[in-house]
C-alpha positions in Angstrom: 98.8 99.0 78.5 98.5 101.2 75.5 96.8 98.3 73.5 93.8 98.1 76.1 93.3 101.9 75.3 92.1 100.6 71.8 90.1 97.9 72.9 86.9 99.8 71.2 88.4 101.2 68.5 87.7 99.5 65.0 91.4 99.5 64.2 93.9 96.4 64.1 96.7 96.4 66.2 100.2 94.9 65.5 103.0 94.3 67.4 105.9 95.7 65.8 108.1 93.9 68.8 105.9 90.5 68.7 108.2 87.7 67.2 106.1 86.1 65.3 106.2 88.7 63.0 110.3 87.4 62.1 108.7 84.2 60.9 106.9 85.6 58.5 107.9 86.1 54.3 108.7 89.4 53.6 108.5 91.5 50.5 110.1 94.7 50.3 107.4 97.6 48.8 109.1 98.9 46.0 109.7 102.9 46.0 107.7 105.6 43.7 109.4 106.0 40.4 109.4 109.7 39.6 106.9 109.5 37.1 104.4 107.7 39.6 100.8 109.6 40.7 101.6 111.5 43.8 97.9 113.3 44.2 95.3 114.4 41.9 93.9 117.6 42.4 90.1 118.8 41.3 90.1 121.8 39.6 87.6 123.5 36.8 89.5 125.7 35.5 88.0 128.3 33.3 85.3 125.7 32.1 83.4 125.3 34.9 83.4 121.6 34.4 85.5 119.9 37.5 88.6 117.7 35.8 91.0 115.9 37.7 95.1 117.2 37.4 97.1 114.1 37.9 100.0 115.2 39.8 103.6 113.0 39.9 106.5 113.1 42.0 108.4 114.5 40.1 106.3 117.5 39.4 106.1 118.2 43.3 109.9 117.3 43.7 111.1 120.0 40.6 108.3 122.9 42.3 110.9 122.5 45.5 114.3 122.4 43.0 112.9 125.5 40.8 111.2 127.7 43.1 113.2 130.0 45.2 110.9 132.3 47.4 114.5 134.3 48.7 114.2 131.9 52.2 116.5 128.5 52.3 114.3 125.7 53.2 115.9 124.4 56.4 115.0 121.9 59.1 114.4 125.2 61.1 111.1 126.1 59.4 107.8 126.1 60.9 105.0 126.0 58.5 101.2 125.6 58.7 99.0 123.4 57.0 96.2 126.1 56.7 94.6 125.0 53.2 92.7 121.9 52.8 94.3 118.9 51.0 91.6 119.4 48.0 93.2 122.9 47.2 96.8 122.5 45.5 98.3 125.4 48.5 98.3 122.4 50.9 101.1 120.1 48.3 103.4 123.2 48.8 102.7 123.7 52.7 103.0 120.3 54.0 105.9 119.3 51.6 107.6 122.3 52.2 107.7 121.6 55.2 108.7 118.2 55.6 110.6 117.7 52.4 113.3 119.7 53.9 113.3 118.9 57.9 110.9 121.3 58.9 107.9 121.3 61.6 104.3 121.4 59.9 101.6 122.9 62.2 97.9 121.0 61.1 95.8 124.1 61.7 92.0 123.1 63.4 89.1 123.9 60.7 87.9 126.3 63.5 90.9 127.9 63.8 90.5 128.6 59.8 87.9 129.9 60.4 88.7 132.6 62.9 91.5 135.2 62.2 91.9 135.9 65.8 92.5 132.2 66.9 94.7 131.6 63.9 96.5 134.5 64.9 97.4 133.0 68.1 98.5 129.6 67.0 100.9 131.6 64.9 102.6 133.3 67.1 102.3 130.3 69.7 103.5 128.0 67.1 106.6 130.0 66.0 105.5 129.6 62.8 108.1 131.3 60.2 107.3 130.2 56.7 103.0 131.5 56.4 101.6 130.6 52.9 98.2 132.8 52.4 95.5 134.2 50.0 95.7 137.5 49.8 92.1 137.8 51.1 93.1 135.5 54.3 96.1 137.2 54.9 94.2 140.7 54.8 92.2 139.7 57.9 95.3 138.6 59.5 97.5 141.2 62.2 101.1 140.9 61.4 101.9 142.0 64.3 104.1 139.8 66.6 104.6 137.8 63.0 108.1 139.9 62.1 109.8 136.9 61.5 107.4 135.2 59.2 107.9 135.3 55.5 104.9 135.4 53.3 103.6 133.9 50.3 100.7 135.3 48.5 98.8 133.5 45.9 95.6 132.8 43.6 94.1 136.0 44.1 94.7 139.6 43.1 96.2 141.1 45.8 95.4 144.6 46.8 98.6 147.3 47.3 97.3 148.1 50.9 98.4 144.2 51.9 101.7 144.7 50.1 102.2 147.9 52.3 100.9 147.0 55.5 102.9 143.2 55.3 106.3 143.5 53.2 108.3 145.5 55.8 110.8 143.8 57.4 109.6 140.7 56.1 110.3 138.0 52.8 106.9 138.4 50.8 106.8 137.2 47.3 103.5 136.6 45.2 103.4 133.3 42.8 100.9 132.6 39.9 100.1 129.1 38.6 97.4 127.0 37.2 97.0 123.6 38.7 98.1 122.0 36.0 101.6 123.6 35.9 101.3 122.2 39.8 100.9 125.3 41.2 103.4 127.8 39.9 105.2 129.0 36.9 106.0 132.0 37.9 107.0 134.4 41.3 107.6 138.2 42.0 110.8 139.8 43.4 110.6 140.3 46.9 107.7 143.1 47.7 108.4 146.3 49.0 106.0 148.7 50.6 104.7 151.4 47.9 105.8 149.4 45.0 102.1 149.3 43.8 99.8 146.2 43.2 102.5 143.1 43.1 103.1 141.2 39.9 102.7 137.7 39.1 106.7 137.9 38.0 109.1 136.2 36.0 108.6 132.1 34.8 110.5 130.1 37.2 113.6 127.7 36.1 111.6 125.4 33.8 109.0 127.3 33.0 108.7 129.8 29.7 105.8 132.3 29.5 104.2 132.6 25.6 102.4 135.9 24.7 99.4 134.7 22.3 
């Protein structure tokens, strides 16, 4: 059966089904509280020296609540997990994802690594909600990707990737230091020839300070 399949696997099986298991004393794991580590995320910042941003629940559960990108989540929503789980992109893309229903599509490193294949899985995937750099997303076709929406982030991104991907499409750029996790702040909806796309206005807990 599917046990002897793991025969020489270091892994322990258990039975959920086995008995036994009923006889044994039981002790519920108690939930996260909101104020409980979710992730910490290595960043340095502008000092060059790595620090660790401790991240809570509640900070990724209020980035969901305050951020409206001008697409309903739904349990209709295909994303990717493109970025790696040491860069803060991935917290939005796999929680965005399943948070709300969604499918999340685990992208192969050497599919990252190739523009053509990622293109593929894409459009093979049905994939509908496409978080990117603008760099990455420069390489990318949007061709056969109409239905897509796009959000740009951590880079400057040039107006010939505004022009060549906002039509017909949801594309908004966010800005956001990881300590803020992620984003404080996100454009109106781009629109080809509107020039080089702004970081935008603070979102709904978020207040931006002139110094």
């Amino acid at each position: 059966g599917l046990r002897a399949r793991l025969n020489r696997c270091d892994v322990v099986v258990i039975d959920a089904g086995d008995r036994h298991i009923d006889a044994q004393p039981a002790t519920a794991v108690a939930g996260p509280a909101p104020d409980d580590l979710a992730h910490i995320i290595y960043t340095s910042g502008t000092t060059g020296t790595p620090k660790g941003v401790t991240v809570t629940h509640h900070n990724v559960v209020q980035m969901f609540d305050a951020l409206e990108i001008g697409v309903r989540f739904s349990p209709a929503q295909v994303w990717t997990q493109f970025h790696s789980y040491a860069f803060d992109f991935s917290v939005w893309e796999i929680w965005g994802a399943l948070l709300h229903g969604g499918r999340l599509v685990v992208v192969p490193e050497t599919v990252v690594r190739s523009p053509e294949d990622f293109h593929e899985l894409l459009i093979a995937e049905g994939v509908n909600v496409l978080t990117q750099t603008p760099s990455a997303v420069a390489a990318l076709s949007p061709r056969g990707l109409e239905s897509a929406a796009l959000v740009i982030g951590a880079e400057p991104c040039p107006v010939e990737v505004v022009d060549r991907w906002a039509p017909g499409r949801v594309m908004v750029n966010v800005y956001g230091p990881t300590e803020t996790t992620m984003w404080v702040s996100k454009s109106a909806p781009l629109a080809p020839g509107s020039g080089a796309p702004p970081i935008g206005s603070p979102i709904a807990w978020a207040s931006f300070f002139v110094l």
